[in-house]
N, C-alpha and C positions, 0 to 999 in steps of 0.2 A: 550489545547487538541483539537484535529481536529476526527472527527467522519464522516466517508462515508456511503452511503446507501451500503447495500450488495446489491448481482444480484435482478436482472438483470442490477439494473442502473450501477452497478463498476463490475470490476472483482476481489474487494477485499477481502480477506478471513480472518479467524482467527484460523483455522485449524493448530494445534499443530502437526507437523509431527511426527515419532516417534524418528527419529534422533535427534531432537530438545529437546524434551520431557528428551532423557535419557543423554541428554548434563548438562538439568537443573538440572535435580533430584539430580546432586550432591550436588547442592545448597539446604542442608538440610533447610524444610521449607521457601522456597522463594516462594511471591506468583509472577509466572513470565507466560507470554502471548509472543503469535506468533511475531516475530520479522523476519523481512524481510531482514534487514543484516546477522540475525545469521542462516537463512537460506540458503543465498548464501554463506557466510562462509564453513557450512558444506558442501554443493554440489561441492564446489570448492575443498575440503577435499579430499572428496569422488572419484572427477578425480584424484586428485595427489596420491592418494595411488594406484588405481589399474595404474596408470601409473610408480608408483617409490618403491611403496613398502611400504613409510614412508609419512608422512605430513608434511606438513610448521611449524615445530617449535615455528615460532611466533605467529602463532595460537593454542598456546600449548593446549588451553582449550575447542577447539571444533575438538575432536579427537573420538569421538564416532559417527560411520560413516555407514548410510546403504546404500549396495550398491543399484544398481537401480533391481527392480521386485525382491529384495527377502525383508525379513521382521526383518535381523537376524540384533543385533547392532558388529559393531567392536571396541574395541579400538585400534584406529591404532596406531604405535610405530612413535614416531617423527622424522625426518629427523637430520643425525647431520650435524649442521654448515658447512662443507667441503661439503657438500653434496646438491649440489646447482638444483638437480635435479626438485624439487619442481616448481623453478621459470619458466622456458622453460615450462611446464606442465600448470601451474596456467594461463601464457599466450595465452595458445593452445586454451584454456576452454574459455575464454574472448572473444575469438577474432572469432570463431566458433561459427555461431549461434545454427545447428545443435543440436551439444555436447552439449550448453547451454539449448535449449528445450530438450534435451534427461534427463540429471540432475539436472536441474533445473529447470523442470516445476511447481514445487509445489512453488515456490519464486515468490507470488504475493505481493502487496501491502497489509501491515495493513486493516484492517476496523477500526482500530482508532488509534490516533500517539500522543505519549505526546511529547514535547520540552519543556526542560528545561535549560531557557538563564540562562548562566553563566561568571560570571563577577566576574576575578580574582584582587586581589590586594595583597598587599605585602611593609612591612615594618620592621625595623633591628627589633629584639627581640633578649633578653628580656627587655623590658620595666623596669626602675628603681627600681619599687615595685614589682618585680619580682623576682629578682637577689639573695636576701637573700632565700625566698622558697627555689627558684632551688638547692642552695648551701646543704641547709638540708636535701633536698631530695636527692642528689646526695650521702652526704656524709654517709646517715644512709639506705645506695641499697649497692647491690654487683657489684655496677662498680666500676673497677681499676683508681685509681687516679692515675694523676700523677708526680712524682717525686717533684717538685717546685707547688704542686698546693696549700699549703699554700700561697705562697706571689702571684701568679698570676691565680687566681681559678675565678676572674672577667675574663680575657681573654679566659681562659678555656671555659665558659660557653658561651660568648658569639661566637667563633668561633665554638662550637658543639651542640646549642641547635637551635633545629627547633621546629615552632610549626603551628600546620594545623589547623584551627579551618574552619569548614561549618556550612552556615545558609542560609537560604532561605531568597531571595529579598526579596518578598513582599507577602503577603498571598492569596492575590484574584486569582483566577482560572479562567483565559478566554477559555470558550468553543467554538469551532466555528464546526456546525454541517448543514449536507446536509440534505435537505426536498425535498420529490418528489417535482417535478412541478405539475405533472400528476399521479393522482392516478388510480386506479382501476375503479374506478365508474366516474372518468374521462373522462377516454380514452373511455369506451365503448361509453358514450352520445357524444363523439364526433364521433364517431365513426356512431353512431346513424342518428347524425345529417347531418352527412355529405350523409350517406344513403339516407334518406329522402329526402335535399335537389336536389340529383341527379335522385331521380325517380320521384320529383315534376317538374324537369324539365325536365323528359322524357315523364311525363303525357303532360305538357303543349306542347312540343311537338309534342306528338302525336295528340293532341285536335286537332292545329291548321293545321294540315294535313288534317284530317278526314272532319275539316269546308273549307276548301280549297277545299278539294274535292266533298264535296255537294253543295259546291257553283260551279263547274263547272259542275254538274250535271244541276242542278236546270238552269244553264243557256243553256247547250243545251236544254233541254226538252223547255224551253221558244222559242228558237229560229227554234226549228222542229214544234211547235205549230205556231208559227207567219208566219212561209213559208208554211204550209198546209192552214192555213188561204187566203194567197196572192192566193196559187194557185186555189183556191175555188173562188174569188171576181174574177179571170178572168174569167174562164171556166163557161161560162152561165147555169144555171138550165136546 
């Protein structure tokens, strides 16, 4: 799992649109979060209807659609097959940045993403000590056997039985999560610091002006003192 700081440091959100929201709900009891694909999903939705009327089909499932500055949900009706409108549409939207900031500005990044590596494998079934189950269980269900499946009910079974099994690789949870650099009380003392620094050097600065400038004071007044002197040692009493 990957974890962003929200703003200011990302522009990543977690804000549940409402088109999002009443996509999930159908998913009685799922507990489901902001998703960034199924967000552009909808928006892209959402142009192809008011452009054709109907949606992408193949996105039969994200058909609840609002459009932009109103609050109301639609279910849009699907496009059929023959009806290639969607795709020319779906391209307009891509390729427009405009359109895409116009319906799609709420499709930022997650503020947190799980991935989950998936690693398929695959081998014949059913396995030897399998074969007799399957046969029992086939033969005491309401599926239609058939005709010859006495003498060849081994080929039967293994040309039509599939089986799926999921399991999770390995149990450990790697999190990797973002930490400010700079906090709050951070930035100000740098902030601080860097103040100071620039008026300690505007003090020092001004110091050595000001002694600059009493030093060429100090030296005329020396040197209007020394030449009244001079003129005094000639001009006789």
């Amino acid at each position: 799992m990957t974890f962003f700081l929200p703003p200011p440091y990302t522009t990543c959100t977690d804000k549940i649109s409402t088109a999002i929201e009443a996509m999930l709900e159908k998913y009685h009891g799922a507990d489901y979060r902001y998703s960034e694909n199924i967000c552009f999903q909808l928006c892209l939705q959402t142009y192809v209807y008011e452009q054709c009327g109907c949606v992408n089909p193949v996105l039969w499932n994200a058909r609840s659609i609002v459009l932009p500055n109103t609050s109301k949900v639609i279910l849009a009706p699907l496009c059929n097959q023959s009806n290639t409108c969607y795709i020319p549409a779906a391209n307009v939207l891509l390729s427009t940045a405009s359109l895409t900031n116009k319906y799609c500005s709420e499709c930022k990044e997650e503020c947190s993403i799980t991935d989950f590596i998936v690693q398929i494998s695959s081998l014949m079934v059913p396995v030897e000590w399998q074969v007799n189950n399957i046969k029992r269980f086939v033969e005491n269900s309401t599926i239609p056997l058939a005709n010859n499946w006495s003498t060849t009910w081994t080929k039967h079974i293994e040309t039509n039985y599939v089986a799926v099994t999921v399991f999770h690789g390995m149990i450990a949870v790697e999190n990797k999560t973002q930490t400010a650099t700079l906090g709050v009380i951070e930035v100000l003392s740098n902030i601080g610091g860097q103040i100071g620094l620039w008026i300690g050097f505007s003090l020092l600065s001004l110091m050595e002006v000001v002694e600059m400038v009493y030093q060429l004071i100090c030296y005329q007044c020396r040197k209007i003192r020394l030449g009244k002197r001079n003129i005094e040692s000639i001009i006789p009493q």
